[in-house]
N, C-alpha and C positions, 0 to 999 in steps of 0.2 A: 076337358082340356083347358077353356080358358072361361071367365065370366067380364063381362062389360056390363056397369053401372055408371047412371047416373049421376055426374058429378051433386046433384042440385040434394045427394043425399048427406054430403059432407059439409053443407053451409051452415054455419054458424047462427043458431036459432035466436042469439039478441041483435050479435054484428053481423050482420045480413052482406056486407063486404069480403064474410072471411070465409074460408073453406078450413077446416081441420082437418088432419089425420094423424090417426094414434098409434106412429111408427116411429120407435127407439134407433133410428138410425145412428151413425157417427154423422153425416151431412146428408146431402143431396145433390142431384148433378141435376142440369140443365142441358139436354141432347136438342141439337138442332139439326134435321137433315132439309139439305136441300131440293128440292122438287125431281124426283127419277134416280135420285140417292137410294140407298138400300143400306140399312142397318141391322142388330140381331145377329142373326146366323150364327146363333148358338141354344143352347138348352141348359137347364140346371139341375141339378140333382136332387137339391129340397135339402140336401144336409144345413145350408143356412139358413136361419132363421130369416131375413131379409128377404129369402129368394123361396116362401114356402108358402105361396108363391109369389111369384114376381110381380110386385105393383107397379105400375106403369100409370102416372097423370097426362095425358092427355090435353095439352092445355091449348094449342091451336092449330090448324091445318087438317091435311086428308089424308090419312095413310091403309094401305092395300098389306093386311098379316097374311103371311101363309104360313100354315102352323102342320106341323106333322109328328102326332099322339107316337113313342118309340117304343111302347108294347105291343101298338098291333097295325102300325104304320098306315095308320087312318091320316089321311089329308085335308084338309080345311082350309079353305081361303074365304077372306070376308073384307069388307071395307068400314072403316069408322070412321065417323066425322068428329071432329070436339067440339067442346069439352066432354070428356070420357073419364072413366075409369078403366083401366084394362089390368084385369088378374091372369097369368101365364101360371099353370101348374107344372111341375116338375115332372121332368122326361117327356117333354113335350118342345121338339125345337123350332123355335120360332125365326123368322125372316119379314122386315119390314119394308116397304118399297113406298116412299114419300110420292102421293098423289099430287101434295100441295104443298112447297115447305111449310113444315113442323114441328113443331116447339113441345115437348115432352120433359117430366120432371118423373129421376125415380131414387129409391133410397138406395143408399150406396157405404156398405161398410167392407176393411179388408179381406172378411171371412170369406164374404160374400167371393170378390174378383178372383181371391188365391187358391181357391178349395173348391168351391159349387160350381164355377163356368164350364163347360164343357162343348168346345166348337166343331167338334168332327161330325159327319154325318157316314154311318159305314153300309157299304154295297156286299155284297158277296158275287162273286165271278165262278163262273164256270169254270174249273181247271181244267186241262189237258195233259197229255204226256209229256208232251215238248212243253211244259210247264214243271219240267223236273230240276230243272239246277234253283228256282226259284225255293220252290218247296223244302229241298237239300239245305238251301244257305239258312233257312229260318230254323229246320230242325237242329242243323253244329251251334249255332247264334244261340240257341234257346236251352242247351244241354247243362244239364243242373243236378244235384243233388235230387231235386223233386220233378224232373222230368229227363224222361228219356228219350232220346230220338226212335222213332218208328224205322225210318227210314234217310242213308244218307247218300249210296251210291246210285249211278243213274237208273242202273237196271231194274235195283228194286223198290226204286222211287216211282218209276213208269209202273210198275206192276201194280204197286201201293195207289195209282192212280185208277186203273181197270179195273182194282176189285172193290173199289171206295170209292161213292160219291163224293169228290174236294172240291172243296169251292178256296179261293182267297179273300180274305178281307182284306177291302180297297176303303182307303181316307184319303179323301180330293187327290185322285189317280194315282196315291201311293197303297203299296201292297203292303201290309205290317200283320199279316199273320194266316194262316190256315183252320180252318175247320170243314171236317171230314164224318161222314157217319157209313157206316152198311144196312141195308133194308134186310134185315133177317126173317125167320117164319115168323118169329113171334114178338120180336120186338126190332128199335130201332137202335145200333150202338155207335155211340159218336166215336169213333176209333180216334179220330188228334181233333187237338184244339191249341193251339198257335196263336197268342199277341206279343207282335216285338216290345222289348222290353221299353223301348222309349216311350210305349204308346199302352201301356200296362197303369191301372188304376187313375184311367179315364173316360171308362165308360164304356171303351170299342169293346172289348169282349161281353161285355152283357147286351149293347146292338145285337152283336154280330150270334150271339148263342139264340139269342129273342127271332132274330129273322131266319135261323135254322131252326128252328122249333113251329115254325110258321111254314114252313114251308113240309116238313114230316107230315104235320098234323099230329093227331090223337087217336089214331086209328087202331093206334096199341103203344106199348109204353117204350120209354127213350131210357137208355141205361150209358153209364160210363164212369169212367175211374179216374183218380187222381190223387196224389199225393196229401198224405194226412197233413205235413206240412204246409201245404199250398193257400194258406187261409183267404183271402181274397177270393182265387177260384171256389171255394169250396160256399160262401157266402153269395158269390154267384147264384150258382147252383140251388142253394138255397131258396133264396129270392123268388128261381125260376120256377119252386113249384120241386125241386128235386127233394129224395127223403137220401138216408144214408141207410144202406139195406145191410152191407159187410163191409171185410176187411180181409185182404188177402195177403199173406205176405211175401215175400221175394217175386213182385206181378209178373216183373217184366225180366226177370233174370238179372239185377242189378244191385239184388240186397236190399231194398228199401221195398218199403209196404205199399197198399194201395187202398183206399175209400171206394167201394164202389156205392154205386149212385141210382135212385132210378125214377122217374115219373111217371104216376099212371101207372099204377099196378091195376 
């Protein structure tokens, strides 16, 4: 998750004054939090080069990380004193809380802020019945060429509820999508998977599939289907360890094909 080095490896073996580091940034920023301040509270992706991983200088005061690894939602807290080096690897969201004001230097390019940051942390909720109009508005919201609603009326939204493990994905106590599985003989099927489109190619749905996948286990294999067009989702999937098994066409009654999907055969 993360590595801290001492700064005393960076000093400058003639001018014993200087410290170097051999990072192509555009500038550098100077962050100062004040003592009981709290900074971070985000993760990166590693798509930027700046941010693969995150260098952090350390340059004076006390700061308390709490770091929590998003493939298997291991938690880590630890305290450093500076001068430090602090390295943060990707998919790893970090939160800093100033023991002591602290003075911090890290590299800073556009790629980096516009593309790599990724601030949400996502929970998954127990759903319920009387959790059906929520459920309803995400699957008309989400209706697509590459995706079909399951379910839209209350009746057999509730029923889609009793015979489906649902959970919701929550980002800082907003709901922005569903994912659903059935415990079968022989395997696990994720029946829906739901991120609202605002909150789409930002991370939440590979949280949110990572912490359903953790919560199944491996006890037999996870299968599901999706739209050959869907390519995001399907590099998802990818990532998570899924293979591409078939192809079935007209899935869902709607004329458009489907990827099915499976881990752990």
């Amino acid at each position: 998750m993360y590595e801290i080095e001492d700064i005393e490896k960076y000093r400058d073996k003639i001018d014993k004054k200087v410290y170097r580091f051999n990072l192509e940034a555009q500038e550098w920023i100077l962050v100062n939090l004040k003592k009981g301040t709290v900074g971070g509270q985000h993760y990166h992706q590693g798509i930027a080069r700046l941010k693969n991983p995150e260098i952090t200088v350390f340059v004076s005061g006390k700061i308390e990380y709490t770091l929590k690894d998003l493939a298997n939602n291991k938690i880590e807290k630890f305290i450093v004193d500076s001068p430090k080096i602090i390295k943060i690897y990707p998919n790893v969201f970090h939160e800093l809380r100033a023991i002591e004001e602290s003075f911090f230097l890290e590299p800073y390019d556009d790629e980096s802020e516009k593309n790599d940051i990724i601030g949400e942390i996502v929970k998954l909720i127990k759903a319920i019945a009387d959790d059906w109009r929520i459920i309803s508005d995400l699957e008309k919201t989400s209706a697509s060429k590459i995706f079909h609603p399951t379910v839209i009326e209350e009746e057999e939204t509730r029923q889609f509820v009793n015979d489906n493990e649902v959970f919701l994905i929550d980002v800082d106590g907003k709901i922005i999508g569903i994912i659903a599985y059935q415990n079968k003989a022989d395997q696990f099927y994720i029946s829906e998977f739901i991120i609202g489109k605002e909150y789409q190619n930002k991370g939440c749905g590979k949280q949110a599939l990572n912490l359903l996948l953790e919560k199944i286990g491996n006890s037999k294999s996870a299968t599901l289907r999706t739209h050959p067009e869907n390519t995001p989702a399907i590099i998802t999937y990818l990532k998570a360890g899924f293979k591409i098994k078939g192809w079935k066409e007209n899935c869902y009654g709607d004329g458009e094909p489907r990827l099915i999907l499976i881990k752990g055969e």
